[in-house]
C-alpha positions in Angstrom: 8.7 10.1 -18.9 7.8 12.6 -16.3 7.6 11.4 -12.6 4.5 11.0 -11.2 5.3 13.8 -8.0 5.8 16.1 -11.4 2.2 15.9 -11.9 -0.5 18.0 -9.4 -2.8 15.9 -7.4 -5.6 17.1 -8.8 -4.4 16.5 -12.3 -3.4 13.1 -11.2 -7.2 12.8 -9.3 -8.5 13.9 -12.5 -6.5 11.0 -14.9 -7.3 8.4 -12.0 -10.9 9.3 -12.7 -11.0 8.8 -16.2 -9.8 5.0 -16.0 -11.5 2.2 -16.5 -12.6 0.3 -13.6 -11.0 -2.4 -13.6 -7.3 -0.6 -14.1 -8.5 1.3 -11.0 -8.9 -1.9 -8.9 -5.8 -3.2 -10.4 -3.7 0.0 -9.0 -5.7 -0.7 -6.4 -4.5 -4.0 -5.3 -1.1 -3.0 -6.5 -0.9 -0.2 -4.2 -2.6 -2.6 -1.2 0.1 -4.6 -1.6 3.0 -2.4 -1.7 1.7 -0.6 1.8 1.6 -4.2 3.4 5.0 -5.3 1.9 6.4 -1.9 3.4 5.5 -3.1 7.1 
């Protein structure tokens, strides 16, 4: 399993686009609520 920093950003941009929306509102609300746990 390669790291996700392995991967360029615009490869990454790329894969992020292809998803499905509701797996990009999922990592969405995942990644919300790892910023606000962070604080």
């Amino acid at each position: 399993v390669s790291r996700p920093s392995s991967i360029p950003p615009n490869t990454r941009d790329n894969l992020y686009q292809g998803l499905p929306p509701s797996i990009k509102s999922a990592l969405r609300a995942k990644v919300q609520s790892f910023h606000v746990s962070e604080e």
